[in-house]
C-alpha positions in Angstrom: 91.5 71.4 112.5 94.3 71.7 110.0 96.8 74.7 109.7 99.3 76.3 107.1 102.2 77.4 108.4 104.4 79.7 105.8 108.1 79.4 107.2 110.7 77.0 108.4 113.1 79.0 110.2 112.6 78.7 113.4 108.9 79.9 114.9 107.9 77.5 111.9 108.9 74.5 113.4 108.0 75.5 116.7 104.5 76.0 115.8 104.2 72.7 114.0 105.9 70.7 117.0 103.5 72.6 119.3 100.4 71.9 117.0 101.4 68.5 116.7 101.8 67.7 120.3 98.1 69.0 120.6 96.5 66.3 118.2 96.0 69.6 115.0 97.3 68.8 112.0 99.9 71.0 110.3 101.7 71.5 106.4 105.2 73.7 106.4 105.9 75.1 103.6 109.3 76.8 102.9 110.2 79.3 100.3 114.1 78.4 100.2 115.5 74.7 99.0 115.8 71.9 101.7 119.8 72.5 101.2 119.6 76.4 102.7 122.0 77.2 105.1 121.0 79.8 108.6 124.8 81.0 109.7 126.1 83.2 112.5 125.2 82.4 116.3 122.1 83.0 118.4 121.4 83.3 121.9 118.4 80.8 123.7 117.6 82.7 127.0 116.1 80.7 129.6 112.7 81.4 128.3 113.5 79.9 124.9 114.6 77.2 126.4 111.5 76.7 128.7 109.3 76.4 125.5 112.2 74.1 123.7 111.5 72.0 126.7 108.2 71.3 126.7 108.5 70.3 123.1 111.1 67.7 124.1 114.1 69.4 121.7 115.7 71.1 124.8 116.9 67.8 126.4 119.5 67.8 123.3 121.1 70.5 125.0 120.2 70.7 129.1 122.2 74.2 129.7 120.6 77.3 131.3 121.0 79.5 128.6 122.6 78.8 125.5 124.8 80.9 122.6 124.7 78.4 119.6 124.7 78.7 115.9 121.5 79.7 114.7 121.6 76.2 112.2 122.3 73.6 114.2 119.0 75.0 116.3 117.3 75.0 113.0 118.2 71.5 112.2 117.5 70.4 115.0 113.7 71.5 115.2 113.6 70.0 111.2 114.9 66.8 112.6 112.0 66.6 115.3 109.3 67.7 112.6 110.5 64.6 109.9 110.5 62.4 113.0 106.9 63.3 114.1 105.9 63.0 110.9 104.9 66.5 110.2 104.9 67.1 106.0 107.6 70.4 105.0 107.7 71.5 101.2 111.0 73.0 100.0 110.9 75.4 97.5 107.3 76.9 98.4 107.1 80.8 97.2 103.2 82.0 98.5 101.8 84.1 95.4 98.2 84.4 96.9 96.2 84.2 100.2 92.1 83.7 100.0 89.9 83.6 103.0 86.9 82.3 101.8 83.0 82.3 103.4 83.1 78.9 104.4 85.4 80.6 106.9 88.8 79.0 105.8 92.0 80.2 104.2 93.3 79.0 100.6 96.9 79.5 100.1 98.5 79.3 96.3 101.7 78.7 95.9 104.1 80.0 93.0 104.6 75.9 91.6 100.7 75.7 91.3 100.3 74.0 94.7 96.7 74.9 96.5 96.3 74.0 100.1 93.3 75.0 101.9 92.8 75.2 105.9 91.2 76.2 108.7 94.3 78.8 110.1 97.2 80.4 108.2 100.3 81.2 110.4 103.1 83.3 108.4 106.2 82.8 110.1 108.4 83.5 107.1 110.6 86.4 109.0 111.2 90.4 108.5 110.4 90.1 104.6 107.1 88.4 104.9 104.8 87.3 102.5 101.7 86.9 104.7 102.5 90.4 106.6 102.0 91.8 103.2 99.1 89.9 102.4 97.8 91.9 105.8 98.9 95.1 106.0 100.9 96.0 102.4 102.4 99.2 103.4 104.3 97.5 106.4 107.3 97.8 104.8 110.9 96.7 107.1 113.4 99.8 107.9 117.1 99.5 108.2 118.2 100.5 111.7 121.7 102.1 110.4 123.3 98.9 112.6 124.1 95.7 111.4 126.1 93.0 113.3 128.7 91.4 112.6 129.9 87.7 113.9 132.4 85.0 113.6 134.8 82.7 115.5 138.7 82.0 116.2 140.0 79.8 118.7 140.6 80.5 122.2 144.5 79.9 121.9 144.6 82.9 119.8 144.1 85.3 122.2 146.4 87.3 124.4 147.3 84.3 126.8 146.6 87.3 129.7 143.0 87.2 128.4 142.3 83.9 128.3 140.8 83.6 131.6 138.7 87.0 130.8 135.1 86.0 132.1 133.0 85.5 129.2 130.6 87.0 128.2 132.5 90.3 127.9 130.6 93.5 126.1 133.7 96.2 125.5 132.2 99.5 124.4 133.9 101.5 122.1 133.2 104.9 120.8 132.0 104.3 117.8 130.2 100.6 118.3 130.8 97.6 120.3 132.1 94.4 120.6 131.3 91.2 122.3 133.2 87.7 123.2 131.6 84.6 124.1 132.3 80.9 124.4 130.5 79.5 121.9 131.7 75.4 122.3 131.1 73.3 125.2 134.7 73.1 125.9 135.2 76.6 125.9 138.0 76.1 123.3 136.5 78.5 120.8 135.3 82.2 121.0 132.5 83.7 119.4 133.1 87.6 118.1 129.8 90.2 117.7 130.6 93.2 116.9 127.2 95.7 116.4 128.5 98.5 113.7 127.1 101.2 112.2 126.1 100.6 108.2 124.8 102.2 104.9 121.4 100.6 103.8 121.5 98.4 100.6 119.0 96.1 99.0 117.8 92.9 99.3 120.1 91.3 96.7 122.6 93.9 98.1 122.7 92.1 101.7 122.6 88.8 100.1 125.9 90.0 98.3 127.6 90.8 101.4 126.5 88.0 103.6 128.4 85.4 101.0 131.8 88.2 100.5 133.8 86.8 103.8 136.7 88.6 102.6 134.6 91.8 102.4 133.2 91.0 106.2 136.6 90.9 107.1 137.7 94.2 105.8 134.4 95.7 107.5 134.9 94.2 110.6 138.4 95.3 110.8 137.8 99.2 109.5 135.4 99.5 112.7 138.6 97.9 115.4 141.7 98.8 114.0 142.3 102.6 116.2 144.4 102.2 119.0 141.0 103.2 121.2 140.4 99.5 121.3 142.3 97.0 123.8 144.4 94.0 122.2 141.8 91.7 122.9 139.5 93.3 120.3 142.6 94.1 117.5 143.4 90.3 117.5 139.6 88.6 117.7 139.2 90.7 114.9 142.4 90.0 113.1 143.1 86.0 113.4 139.0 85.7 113.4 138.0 82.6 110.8 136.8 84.7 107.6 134.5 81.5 106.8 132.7 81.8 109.9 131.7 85.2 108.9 128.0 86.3 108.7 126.0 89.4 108.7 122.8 90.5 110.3 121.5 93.5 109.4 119.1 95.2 112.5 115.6 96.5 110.5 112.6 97.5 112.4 108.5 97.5 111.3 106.1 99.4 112.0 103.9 98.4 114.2 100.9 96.8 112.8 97.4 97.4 113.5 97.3 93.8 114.0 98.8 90.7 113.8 95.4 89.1 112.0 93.5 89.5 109.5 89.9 90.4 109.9 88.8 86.9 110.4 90.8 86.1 112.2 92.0 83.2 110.4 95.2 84.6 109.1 98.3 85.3 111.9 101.5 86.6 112.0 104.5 85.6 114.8 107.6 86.0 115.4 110.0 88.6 113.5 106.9 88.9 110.6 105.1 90.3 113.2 107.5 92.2 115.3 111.4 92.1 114.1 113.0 92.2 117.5 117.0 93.6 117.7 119.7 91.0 118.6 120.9 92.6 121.0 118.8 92.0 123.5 118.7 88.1 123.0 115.0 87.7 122.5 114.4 86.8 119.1 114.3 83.4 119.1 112.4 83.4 122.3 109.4 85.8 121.1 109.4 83.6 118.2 109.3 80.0 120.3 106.7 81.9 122.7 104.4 83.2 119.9 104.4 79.7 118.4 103.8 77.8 121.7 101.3 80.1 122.8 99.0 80.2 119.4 98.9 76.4 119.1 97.8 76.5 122.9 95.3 79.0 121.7 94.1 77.4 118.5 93.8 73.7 120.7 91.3 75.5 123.2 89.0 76.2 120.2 89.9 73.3 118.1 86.4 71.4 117.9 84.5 73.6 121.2 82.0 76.7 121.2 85.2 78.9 121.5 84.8 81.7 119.6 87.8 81.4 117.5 87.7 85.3 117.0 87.5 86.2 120.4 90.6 83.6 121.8 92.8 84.7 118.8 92.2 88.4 119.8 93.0 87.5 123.2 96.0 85.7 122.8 97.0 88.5 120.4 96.5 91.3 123.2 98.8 89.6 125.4 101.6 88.7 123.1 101.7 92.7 122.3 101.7 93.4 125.4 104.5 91.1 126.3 106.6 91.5 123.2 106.2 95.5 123.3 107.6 95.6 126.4 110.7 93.3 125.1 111.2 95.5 122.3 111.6 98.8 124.5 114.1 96.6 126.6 116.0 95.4 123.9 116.3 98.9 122.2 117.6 101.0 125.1 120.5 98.0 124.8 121.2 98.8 121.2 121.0 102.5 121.5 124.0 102.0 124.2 126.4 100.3 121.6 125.5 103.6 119.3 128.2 105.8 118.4 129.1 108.7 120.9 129.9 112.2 119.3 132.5 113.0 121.7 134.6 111.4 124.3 132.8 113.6 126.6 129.4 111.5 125.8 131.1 107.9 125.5 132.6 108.9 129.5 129.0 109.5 130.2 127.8 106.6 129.0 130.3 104.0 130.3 130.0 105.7 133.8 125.8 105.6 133.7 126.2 101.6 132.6 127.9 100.7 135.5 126.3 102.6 138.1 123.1 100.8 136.8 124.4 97.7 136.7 126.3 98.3 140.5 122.3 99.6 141.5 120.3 96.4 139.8 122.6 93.7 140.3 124.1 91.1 138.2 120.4 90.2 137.1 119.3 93.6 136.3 115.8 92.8 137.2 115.4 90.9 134.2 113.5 88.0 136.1 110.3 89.3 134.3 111.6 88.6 130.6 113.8 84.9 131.7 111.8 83.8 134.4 108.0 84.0 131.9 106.0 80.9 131.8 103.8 80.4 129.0 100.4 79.9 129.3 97.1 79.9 127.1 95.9 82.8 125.7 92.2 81.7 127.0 92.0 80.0 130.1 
């Protein structure tokens, strides 16, 4: 069996590391140059982690749960696929996807490279090339909230909040805004802030993502009224404008399926269902799709499966699963929404903690952290 895989973010790498553990061959190949930088920081729950870990990259790490820049993850996953001998091609645009009768997939690529295979996997992100190639009116939505994050040092802070237990999410009226450590030390502080925003294109966001200055000025229109505590007026004021990054919140509709009518053709992680960052799951819906598939795709990989019938299954239950997520992770971001009145914003501070006082500090989450992966087909 050999499979394409469209993507190298980060369920691209996963995929290939979990194909290659399984003895099925595997080709990246990456839209952006080999020199393309991911900023701003992500959070690795416990069940990104578990998947990490049974691809041997976890071990690099060996925390519970993790809040690290989204690149060094990346790099790290690229440094396991050279060293495993997996082939990536840099600067890789996908013009054209053919599924052919001899029941395999022929991808072209915008240089003039053809690579045929027996599975397709497009896990090139929100703005996907292969989600097109399935469903061309699937089209991302801006949410209206973007977020926005960076880092200062912990010495910078009020010396009375220094000892503040982190992670700490402060509502506001209008947004919110969250600390973190984000070194092993503990010597440096990660800022999120999840603001409201005006849609703008493509090139648009690209523009803004590169104007630090301009980040600045937006993260400090949304924190400068006297509503906020100090804590929040200086993170945002003596934050590091270079470690500035953007990342705005879209949504898809939900496709009528993640595959193509073969079968042969798939879609994972945020090409087939953008999840919100504030919930924490991206990566991990990502790392679980990829894990999951190659599990999948192994089961069939020279048997009687029907490769039809264990890629549908596999596909019902990552739906399932990820549907669920996505309602979780949305009641989360509609809470850092703006509040019309004070009235509403008392409301809605009070009904947080009363939950949280009723659920406990795990807020019967054990069903999203505490998922083991398993095959799609037993």
């Amino acid at each position: 069996m050999k499979v394409i895989i469209v993507g190298s973010g980060l369920a691209g790498p996963v995929a290939a590391l979990a194909l290659q553990r399984l003895n099925i061959a595997s080709k990246i190949f990456e839209l952006r140059s080999g020199t393309a930088f991911e900023g701003g920081n992500i959070a690795l729950a416990p069940n990104a982690l578990r998947v990490l870990d049974q691809l041997g990259v976890q071990k690099r790490y060996g925390y519970k749960a993790l809040r690290i820049s989204r690149g060094i993850v990346r790099q790290t996953l690229l440094e396991a696929v050279h060293e495993r001998g997996i082939e990536l091609r840099y600067n890789s645009r996908l013009v054209d996807v053919r599924e052919t009768a001899q029941s395999t997939v022929i991808a072209t690529f915008a240089d003039g490279h053809i690579e045929e295979a027996d599975f397709l996997i497009g896990a090139d992100g929100i703005h996907s090339r292969v989600r097109t190639y399935l469903d061309p009116t699937s089209i991302p939505r801006f949410s209206g909230q973007m977020g926005v994050g960076g880092t200062l040092p912990l010495s910078k802070l009020p010396e009375s909040y220094r000892d503040m237990y982190m992670p700490c999410l402060i509502l506001g009226k209008l947004n919110s805004l969250l600390l973190m450590p984000c070194t092993n030390s503990g010597d440096r502080v990660g800022v999120a802030a999840t603001v409201e925003a005006q849609d703008r294109t493509r090139e648009g966001w690209a523009q803004l993502q590169n104007d630090k200055e301009g980040i600045y000025t937006e993260l400090q229109s949304h924190h400068e009224n006297d509503s906020w505590p100090e804590v929040v007026h200086v993170a945002c004021r003596d934050i590091e404008p270079s470690s500035l990054s953007i990342w705005p919140f879209f949504q898809l509709p939900e496709l009528d399926s993640w595959t193509s009518h073969s079968n042969k053709v798939i879609v994972i992680g945020d090409a087939a269902h953008a999840m919100p960052p504030t919930g924490g799951q991206g990566a991990a819906m990502a790392f679980e799709d990829a894990i999951t598939l190659a599990d999948t795709l192994a089961l069939i990989d020279g048997k009687d499966e029907d490769p039809a019938e264990s890629v549908k299954q596999w596909q019902t239950d990552r739906r399932e699963r990820t549907k669920k997520i996505l309602q979780f992770t949305s009641t989360g971001g509609n809470m850092r929404k703006s509040s019309v009145s004070t009235y509403k914003q008392i409301i809605k501070e009070w009904v947080m903690w009363a939950y949280f006082l009723w659920v406990g500090k795990e807020a019967r989450t054990s069903w999203i952290y505490e998922y083991e992966t398993k095959r799609a087909v037993p």
